[in-house]
N, C-alpha and C positions, 0 to 999 in steps of 0.2 A: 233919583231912583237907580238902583243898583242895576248892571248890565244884565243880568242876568234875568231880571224879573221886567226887561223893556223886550228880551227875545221872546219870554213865554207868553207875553202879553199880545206881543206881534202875532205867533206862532196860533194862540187861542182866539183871532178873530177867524182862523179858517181861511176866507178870503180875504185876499190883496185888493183893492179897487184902484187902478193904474189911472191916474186922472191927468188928462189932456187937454187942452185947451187955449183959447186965443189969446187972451183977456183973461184978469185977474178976478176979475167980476166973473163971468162966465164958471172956470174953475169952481171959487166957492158954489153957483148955484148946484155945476155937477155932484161937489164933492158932499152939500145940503142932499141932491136927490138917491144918494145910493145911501146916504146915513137912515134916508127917512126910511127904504126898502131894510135894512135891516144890515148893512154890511159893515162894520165900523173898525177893518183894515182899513186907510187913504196911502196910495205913496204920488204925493204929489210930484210929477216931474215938473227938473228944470227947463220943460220948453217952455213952461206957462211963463211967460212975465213975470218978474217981480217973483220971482216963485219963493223966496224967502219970505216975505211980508204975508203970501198967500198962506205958507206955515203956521208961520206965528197968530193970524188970525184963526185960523183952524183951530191951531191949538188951544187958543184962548176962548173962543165957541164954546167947544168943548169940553172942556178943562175939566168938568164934576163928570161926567160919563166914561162910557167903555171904550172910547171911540180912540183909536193910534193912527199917530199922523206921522208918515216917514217923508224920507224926502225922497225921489229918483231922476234916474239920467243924469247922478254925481258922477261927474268926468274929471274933475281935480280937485284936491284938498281943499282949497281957497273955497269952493261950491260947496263941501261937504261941513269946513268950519260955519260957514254964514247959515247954514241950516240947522246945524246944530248948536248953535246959538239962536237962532229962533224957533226952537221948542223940537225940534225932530225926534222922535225915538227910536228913528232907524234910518242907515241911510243903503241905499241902493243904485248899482251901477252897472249899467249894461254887458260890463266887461271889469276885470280883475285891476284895480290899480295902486300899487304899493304904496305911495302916498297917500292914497283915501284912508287906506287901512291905519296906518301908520296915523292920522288924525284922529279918525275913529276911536281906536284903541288912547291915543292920549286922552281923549275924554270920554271915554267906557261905554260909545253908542256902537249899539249891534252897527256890522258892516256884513251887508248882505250882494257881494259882487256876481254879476255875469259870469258862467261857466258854459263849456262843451265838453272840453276833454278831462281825462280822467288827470293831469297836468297841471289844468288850471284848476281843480278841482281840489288838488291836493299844496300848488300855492295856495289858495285861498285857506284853509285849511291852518299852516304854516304861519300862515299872518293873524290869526284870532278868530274865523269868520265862523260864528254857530252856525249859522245859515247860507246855504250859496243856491243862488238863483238857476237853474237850468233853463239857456235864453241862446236860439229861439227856441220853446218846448216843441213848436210845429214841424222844427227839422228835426229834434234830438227824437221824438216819441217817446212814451212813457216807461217802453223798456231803458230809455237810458238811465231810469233810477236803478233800477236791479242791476245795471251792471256798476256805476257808482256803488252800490251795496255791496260789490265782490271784495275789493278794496278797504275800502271805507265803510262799513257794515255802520257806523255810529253818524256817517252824514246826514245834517236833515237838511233835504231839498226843497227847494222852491219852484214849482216850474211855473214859467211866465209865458207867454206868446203860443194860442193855440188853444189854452182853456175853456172851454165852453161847459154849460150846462148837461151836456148830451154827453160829455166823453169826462167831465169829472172824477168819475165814481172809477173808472182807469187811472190815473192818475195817483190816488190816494192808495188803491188796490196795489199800485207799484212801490210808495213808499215814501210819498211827498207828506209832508208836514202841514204846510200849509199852499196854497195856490194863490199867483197872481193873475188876474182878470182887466183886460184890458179895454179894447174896441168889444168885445161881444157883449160887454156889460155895459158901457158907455155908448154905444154908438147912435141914440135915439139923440142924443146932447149935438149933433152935428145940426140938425134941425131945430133946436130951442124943445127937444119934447123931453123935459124934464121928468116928467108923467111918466115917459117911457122908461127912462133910466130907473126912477123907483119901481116898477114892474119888476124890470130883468132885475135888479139887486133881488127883490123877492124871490123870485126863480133861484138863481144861483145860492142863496143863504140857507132856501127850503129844501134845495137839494143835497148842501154839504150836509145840515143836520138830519135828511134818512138817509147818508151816506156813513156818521157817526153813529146814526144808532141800531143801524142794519146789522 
């Protein structure tokens, strides 16, 4: 698939579901209960175990539906090649690293790095990246889109760490594309309450679309 139609694909799930977890097992049930609520952004990170194998499964579940499986917490090329070799359509990294990019780009998968400043904003930028994550969102606030936009008026942001259902609808209003969703959307998963997880996925999915059509 052309690189270009794995961003807009990313970009049109809305929300990111940032999935955590102990166990590789665990993982899929997460990344089953936010599919079932309605969220069909995953960026699986590599704290999960095995978090490669957990991709390529995802991916393969998957595979006939709308559902994008990235991979995150890519910290070197070698983590971002094994992921995008097992089915990634995006990879994502808490911070800017010229080797991911530089992989990335040999094999045409969006690279969506960690940003703060207007700096690393503009390396990422320089290296291919459609998309750059604004991480943590909680420190940067939603005006740091707008002023990203003084610059860069053509950047589309991601902002990660901070999103909640409540403050959403800021976020988009600043100039984010799409949002990553982390512990507010998962955090029922610490306790096995799967149940939970597909709830908040409903919440958060129900709010980006009257946030779209508002």
């Amino acid at each position: 698939m052309k690189r270009a139609e794995l961003v807009e694909k990313m970009v049109n799930t809305g929300v990111i579901a940032v999935i955590r977890a102990e166990t590789p097992k665990k993982a899929v049930k997460v990344a089953d209960a936010v599919i079932a609520g309605g969220v069909t952004g995953l960026e699986l990170t590599y704290s999960v175990p095995h978090a490669d194998t957990v991709i390529s499964d995802l991916v393969e579940k998957y595979k006939d539906t709308n559902v994008v499986v990235g991979a995150g917490t890519v910290l070197d090329a070698t983590s971002a090649r094994l992921a995008i070799i097992a089915g990634a359509n995006f990879i994502v990294s808490p911070t800017f690293d010229k080797e991911v990019a530089l992989m990335c780009n040999l094999y045409q998968v969006p690279y969506t790095p960690g940003t703060f400043t207007i700096t690393e904003a503009q390396t990422a930028l320089k290296y291919g990246s459609e998309v750059v994550k604004l991480f943590p969102g909680s420190m940067a606030g939603a005006s740091a889109i707008k002023e990203y936009h003084g610059p860069f008026p053509y950047l589309n942001v991601m902002p990660s760490g901070g999103v909640n259902v409540q403050n959403m609808h800021e976020w988009f209003e600043a100039g984010a594309v799409v949002v990553g969703a982390g512990g507010g959307l998962t955090a029922p998963a610490a306790n096995d309450d799967f149940a939970g997880v597909t709830k908040n996925a409903e919440e958060y999915i129900s709010e980006y679309k009257r946030i779209k059509n508002s």
